[in-house]
C-alpha positions as a Markdown table, in Angstrom:
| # | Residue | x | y | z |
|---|---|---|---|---|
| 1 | Unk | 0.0 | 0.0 | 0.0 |
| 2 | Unk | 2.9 | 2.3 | 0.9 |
| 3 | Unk | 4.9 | 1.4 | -2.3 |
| 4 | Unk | 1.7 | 2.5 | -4.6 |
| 5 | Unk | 1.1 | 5.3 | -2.3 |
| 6 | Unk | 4.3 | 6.5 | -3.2 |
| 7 | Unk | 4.0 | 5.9 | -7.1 |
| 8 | Unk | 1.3 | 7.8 | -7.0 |
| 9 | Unk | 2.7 | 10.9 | -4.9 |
| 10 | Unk | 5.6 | 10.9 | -7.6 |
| 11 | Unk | 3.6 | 10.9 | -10.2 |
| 12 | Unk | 1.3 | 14.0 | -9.1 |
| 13 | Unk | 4.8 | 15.8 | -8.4 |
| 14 | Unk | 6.3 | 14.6 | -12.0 |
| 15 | Unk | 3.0 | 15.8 | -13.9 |
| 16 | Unk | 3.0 | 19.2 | -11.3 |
| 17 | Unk | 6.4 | 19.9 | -12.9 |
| 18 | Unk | 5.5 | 19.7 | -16.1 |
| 19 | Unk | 3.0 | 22.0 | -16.3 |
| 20 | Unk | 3.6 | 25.3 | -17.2 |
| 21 | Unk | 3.6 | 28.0 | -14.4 |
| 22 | Unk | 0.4 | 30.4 | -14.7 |
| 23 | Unk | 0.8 | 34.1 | -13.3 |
| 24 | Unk | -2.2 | 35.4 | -12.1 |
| 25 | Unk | -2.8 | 39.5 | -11.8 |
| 26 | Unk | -0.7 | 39.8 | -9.0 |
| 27 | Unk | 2.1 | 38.6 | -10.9 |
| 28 | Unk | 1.0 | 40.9 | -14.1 |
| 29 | Unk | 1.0 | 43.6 | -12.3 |
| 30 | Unk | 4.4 | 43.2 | -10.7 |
| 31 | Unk | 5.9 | 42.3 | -14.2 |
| 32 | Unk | 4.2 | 45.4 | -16.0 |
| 33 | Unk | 5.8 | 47.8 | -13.3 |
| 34 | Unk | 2.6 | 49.6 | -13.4 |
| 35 | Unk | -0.6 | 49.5 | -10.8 |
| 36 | Unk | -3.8 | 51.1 | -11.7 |
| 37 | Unk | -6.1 | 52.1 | -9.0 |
| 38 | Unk | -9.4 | 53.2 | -9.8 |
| 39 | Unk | -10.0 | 56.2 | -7.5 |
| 40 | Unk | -12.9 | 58.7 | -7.9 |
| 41 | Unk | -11.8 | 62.3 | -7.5 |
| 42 | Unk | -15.1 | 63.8 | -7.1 |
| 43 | Unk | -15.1 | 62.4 | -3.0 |
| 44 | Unk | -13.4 | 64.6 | -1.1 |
| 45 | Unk | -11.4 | 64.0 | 1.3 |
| 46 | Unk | -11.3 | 60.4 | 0.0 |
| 47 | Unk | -10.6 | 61.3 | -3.2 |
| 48 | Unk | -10.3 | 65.0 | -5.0 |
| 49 | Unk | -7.7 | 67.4 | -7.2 |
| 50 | Unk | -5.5 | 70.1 | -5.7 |
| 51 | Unk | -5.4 | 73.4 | -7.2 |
| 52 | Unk | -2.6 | 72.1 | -9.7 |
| 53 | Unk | -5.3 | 69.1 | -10.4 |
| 54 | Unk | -3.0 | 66.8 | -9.4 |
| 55 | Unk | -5.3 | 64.0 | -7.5 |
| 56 | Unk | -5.2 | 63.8 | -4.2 |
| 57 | Unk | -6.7 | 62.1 | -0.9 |
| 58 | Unk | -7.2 | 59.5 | 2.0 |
| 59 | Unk | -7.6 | 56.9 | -1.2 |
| 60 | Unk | -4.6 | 58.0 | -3.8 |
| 61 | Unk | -2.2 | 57.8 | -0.6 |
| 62 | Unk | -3.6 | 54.4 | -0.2 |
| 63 | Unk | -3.3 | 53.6 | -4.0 |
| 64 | Unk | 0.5 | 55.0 | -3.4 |
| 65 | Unk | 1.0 | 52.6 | -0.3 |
| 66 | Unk | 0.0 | 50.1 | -2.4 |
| 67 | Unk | 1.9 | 50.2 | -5.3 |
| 68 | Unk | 4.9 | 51.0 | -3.4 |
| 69 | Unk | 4.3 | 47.7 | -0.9 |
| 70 | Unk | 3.9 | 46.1 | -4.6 |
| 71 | Unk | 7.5 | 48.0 | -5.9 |
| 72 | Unk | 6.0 | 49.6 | -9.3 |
| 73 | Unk | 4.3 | 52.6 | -9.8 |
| 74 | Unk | 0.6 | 53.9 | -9.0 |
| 75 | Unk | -1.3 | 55.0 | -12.2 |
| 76 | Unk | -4.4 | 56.9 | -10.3 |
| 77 | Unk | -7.4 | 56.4 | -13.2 |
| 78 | Unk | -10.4 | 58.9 | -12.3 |
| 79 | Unk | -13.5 | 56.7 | -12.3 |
| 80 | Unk | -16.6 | 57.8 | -11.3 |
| 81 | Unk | -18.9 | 56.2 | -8.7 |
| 82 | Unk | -21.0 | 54.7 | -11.2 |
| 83 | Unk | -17.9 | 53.2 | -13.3 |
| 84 | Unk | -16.3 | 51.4 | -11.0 |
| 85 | Unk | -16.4 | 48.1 | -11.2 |
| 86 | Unk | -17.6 | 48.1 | -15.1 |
| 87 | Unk | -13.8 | 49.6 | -15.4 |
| 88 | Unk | -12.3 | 46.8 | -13.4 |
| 89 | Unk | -14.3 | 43.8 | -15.5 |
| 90 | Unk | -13.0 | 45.7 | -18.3 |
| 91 | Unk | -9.3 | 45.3 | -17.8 |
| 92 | Unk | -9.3 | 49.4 | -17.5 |
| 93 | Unk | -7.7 | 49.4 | -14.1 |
| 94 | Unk | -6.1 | 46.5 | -11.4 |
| 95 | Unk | -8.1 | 47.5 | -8.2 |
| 96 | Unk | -10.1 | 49.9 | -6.7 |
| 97 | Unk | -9.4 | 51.7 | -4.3 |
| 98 | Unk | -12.1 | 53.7 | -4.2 |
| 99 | Unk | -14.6 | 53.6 | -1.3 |
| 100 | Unk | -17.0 | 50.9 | -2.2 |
| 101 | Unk | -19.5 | 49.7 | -0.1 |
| 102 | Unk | -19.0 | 45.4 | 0.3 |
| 103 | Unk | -22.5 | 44.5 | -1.2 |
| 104 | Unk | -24.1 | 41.2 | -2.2 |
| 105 | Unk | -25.2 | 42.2 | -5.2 |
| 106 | Unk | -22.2 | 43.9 | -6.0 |
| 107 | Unk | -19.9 | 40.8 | -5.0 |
| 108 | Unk | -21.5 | 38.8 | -8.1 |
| 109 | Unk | -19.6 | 40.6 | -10.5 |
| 110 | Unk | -16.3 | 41.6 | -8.1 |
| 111 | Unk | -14.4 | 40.4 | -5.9 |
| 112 | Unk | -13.9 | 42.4 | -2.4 |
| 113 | Unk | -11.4 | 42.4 | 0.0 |
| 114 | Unk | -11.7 | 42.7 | 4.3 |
| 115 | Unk | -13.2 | 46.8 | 4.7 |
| 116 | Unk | -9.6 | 49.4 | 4.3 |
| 117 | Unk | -12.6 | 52.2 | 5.8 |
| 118 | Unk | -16.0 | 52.8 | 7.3 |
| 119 | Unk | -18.2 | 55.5 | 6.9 |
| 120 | Unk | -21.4 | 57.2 | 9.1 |
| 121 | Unk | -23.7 | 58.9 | 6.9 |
| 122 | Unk | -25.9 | 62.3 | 7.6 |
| 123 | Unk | -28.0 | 64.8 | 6.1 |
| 124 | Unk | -26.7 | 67.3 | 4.0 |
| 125 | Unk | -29.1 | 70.2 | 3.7 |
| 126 | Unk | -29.4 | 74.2 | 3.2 |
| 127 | Unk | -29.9 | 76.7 | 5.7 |
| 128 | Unk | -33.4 | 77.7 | 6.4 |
| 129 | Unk | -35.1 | 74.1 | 4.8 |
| 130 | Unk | -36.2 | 73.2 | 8.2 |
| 131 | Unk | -34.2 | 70.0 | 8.2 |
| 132 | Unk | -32.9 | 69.2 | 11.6 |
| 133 | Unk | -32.8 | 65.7 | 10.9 |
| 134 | Unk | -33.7 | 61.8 | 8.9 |
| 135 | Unk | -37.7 | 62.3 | 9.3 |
| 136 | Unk | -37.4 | 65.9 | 8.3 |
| 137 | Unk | -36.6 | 64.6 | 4.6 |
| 138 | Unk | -40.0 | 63.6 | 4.6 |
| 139 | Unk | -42.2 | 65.6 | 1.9 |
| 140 | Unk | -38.9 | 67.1 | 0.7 |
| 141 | Unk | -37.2 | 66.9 | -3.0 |
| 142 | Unk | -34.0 | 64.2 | -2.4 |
| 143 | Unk | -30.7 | 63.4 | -4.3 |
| 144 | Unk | -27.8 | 61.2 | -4.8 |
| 145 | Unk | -25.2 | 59.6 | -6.8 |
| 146 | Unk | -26.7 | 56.9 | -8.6 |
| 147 | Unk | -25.8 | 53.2 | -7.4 |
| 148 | Unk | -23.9 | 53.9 | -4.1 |
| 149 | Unk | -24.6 | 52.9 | -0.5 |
| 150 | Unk | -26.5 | 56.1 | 0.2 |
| 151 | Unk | -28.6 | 56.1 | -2.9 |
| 152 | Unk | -30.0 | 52.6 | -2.7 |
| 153 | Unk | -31.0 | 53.8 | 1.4 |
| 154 | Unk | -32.1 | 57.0 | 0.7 |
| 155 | Unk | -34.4 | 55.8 | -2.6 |
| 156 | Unk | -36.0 | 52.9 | -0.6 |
| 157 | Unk | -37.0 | 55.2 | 2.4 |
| 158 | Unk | -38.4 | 58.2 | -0.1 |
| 159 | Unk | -40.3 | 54.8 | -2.0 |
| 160 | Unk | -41.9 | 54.2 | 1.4 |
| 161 | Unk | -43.0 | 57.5 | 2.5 |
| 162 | Unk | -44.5 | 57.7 | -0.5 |
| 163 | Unk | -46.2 | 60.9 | -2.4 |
| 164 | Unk | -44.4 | 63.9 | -1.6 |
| 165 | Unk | -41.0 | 63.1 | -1.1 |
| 166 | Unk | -39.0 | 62.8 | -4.3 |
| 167 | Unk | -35.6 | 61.3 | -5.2 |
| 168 | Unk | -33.1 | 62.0 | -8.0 |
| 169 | Unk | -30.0 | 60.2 | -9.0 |
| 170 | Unk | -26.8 | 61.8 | -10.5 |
| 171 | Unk | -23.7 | 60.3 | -11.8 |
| 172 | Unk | -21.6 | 62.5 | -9.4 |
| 173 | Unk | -21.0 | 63.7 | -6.2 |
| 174 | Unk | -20.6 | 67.5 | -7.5 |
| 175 | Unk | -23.7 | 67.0 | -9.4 |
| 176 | Unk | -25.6 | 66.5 | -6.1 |
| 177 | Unk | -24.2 | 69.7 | -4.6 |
| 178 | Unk | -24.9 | 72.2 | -7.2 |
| 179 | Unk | -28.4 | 70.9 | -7.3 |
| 180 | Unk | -28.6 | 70.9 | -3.7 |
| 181 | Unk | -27.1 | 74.7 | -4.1 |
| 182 | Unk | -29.2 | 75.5 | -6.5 |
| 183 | Unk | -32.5 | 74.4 | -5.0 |
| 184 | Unk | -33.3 | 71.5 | -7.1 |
| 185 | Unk | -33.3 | 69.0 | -3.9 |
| 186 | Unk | -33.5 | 69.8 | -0.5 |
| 187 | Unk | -31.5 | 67.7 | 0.9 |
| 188 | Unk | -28.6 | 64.2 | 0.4 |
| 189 | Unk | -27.4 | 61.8 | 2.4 |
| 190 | Unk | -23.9 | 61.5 | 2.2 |
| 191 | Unk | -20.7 | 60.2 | 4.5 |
| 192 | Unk | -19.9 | 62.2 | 7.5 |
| 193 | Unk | -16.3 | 63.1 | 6.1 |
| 194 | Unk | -18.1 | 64.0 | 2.7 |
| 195 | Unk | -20.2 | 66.6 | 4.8 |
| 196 | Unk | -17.7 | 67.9 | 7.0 |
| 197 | Unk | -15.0 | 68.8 | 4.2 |
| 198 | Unk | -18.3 | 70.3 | 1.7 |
| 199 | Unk | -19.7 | 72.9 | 4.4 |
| 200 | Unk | -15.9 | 73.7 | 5.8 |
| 201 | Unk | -14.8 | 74.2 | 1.7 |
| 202 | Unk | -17.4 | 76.5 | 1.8 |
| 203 | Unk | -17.3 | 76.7 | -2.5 |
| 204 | Unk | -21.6 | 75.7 | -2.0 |
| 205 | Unk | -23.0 | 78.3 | 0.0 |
| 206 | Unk | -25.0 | 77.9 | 2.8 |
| 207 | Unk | -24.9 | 73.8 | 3.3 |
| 208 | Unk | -25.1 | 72.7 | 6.5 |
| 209 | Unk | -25.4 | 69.0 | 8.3 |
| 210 | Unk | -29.0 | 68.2 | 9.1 |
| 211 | Unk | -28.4 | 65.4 | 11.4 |
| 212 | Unk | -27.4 | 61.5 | 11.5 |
| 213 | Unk | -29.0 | 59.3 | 8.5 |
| 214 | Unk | -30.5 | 55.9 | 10.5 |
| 215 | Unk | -28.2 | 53.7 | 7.8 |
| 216 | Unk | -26.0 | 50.6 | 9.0 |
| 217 | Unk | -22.5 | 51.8 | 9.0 |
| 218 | Unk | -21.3 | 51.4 | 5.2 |
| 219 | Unk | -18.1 | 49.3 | 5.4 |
| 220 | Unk | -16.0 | 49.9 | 2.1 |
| 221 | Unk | -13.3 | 47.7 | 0.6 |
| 222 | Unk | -11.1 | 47.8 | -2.2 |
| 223 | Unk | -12.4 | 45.7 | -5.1 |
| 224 | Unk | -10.6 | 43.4 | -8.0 |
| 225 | Unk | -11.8 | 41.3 | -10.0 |
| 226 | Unk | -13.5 | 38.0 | -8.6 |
| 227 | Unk | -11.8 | 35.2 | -9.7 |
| 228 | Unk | -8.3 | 36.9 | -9.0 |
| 229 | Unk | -8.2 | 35.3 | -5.3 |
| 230 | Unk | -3.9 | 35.5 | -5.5 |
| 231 | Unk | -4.5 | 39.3 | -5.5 |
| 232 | Unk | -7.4 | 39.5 | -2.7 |
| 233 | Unk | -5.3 | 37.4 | -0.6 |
| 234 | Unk | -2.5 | 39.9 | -0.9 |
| 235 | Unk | -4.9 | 43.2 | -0.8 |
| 236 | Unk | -6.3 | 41.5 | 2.5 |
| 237 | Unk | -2.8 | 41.3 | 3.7 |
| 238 | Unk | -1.7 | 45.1 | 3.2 |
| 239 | Unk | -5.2 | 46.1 | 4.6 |
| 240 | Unk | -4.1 | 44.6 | 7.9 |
| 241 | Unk | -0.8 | 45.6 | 7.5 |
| 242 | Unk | -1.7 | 49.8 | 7.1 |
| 243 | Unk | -3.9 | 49.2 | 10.2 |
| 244 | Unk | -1.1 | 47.8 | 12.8 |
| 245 | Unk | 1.7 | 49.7 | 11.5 |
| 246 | Unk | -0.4 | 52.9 | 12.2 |
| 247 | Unk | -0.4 | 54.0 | 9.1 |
| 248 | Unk | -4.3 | 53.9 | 8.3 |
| 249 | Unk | -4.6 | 56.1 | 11.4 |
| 250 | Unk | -1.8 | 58.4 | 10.1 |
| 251 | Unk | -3.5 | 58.9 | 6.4 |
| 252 | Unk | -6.9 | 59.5 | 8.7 |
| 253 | Unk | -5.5 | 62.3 | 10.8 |
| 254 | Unk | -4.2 | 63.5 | 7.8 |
| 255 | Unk | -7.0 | 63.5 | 5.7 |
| 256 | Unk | -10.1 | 63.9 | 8.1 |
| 257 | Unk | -8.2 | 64.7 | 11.3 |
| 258 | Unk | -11.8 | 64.8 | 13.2 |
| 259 | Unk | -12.3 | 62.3 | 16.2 |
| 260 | Unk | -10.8 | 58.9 | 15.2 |
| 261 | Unk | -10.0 | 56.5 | 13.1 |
| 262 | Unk | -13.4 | 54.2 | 12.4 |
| 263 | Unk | -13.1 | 50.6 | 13.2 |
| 264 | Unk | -12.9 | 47.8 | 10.7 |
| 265 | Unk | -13.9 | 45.0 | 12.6 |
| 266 | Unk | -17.6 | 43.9 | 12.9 |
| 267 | Unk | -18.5 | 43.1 | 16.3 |
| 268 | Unk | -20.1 | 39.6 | 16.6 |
| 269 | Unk | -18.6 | 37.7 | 13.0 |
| 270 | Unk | -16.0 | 35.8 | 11.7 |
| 271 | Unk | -14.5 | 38.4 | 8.7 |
């Protein structure tokens, strides 16, 4: 029994060695010298352009990390919210690093890593609307950027209180805020980061925060594509690496700076 067992085991090994090595992405994008992170620049202060619009922002740092843990270069590709994972299936970028929410639905098509960032959402509103918080939004004219966390929440609850309350998508997050400048909502629902840098930029006059939105807390992870499970492992790997060398705290204090870093873990399961 022991002699064929080891017949057997030598021929697994002979027939191992004689197939050809496959690379996967991880070893493609080491050999092209090149990593390209879908980021969306439209998210401040996750993701914007300085006044030389060069991009900048709590996710470009990370791409940065990234490719430089990796040892090749970070190509950041502006991708809107709406485009992110249609760029990634379409061999336009690597990853994304760029804030997206860990759905079901959304894990058909991509595959996600462990949450890099967590996000609270609130109101974003005018002054003198009357919105002091969620309920207020009730019988008011809504918006959001089509497809993300917020949207999906915000257009269920405006479904349910029915006739009166309206909702409107846009593909972008500066779409939202000239409308909501401009009177043609009332109010969005956007991340607490999102709202803090909008009214402190000041560029959208008179926005204000109109109180916490009743959503879970919208865990966001970096996305590639699904069957790539070499490069998730790795992308898994940094993640917990930026968090216990304190450098995810460092690019938070240096990006939102107000009260602390959120927590990735999720009391109660396994992941």
């Amino acid at each position: 029994m022991a002699k064929a067992f080891g017949a057997l085991a030598a021929a697994v090994l002979t027939l191992a060695c004689a197939l050809p090595a496959q690379a996967d992405k991880l070893d493609d994008i080491i050999a092209s010298g090149t990593l390209r992170c879908a980021v969306v620049l439209d998210f401040p202060p996750m993701g914007s352009r300085d006044a030389s619009n060069n991009p900048i922002g709590f996710d470009v740092d990370y791409c940065n990390d990234l490719a430089k843990a990796l040892g090749v270069k970070a190509e950041v590709v502006e991708t809107p919210f709406p485009d992110r994972i249609p760029a990634l299936v379409s061999g336009r970028v690597d990853v994304g690093v760029a804030s997206t929410s860990d759905t079901l639905e959304r894990a058909k098509t991509a595959g996600f890593t462990i949450p890099y960032f967590a996000f609270k959402m609130v109101v974003l509103t005018k002054d003198g609307l009357g919105i002091k918080d969620y309920a207020d939004l009730k019988g008011k004219k809504t918006g959001s950027v089509s497809g993300t966390f917020e949207a999906l929440a915000l257009e269920k609850d405006v479904k349910a209180w029915g006739a009166g309350t309206t909702f409107r998508a846009y593909q972008n997050q500066a779409d939202v805020f000239l409308a909501l400048a401009q009177g043609q909502i009332d109010a969005t629902v956007v991340t607490s980061t999102v709202a803090a840098a909008t009214v402190k930029d000041g560029k959208f006059k008179g926005l204000m925060m109109g109180g916490d939105a009743p959503y879970d807390i919208d865990y966001v992870a970096l996305i590639a594509l699904r069957n790539e499970q070499g490069l998730i492992n790795y992308l898994n790997l940094f993640i917990n690496q930026q968090v216990r060398t304190g450098r995810y705290k460092a690019l938070y204090d240096k990006w939102i700076g107000l009260g602390t870093a959120p927590d990735l873990t999720v009391p109660g399961v396994y992941r």
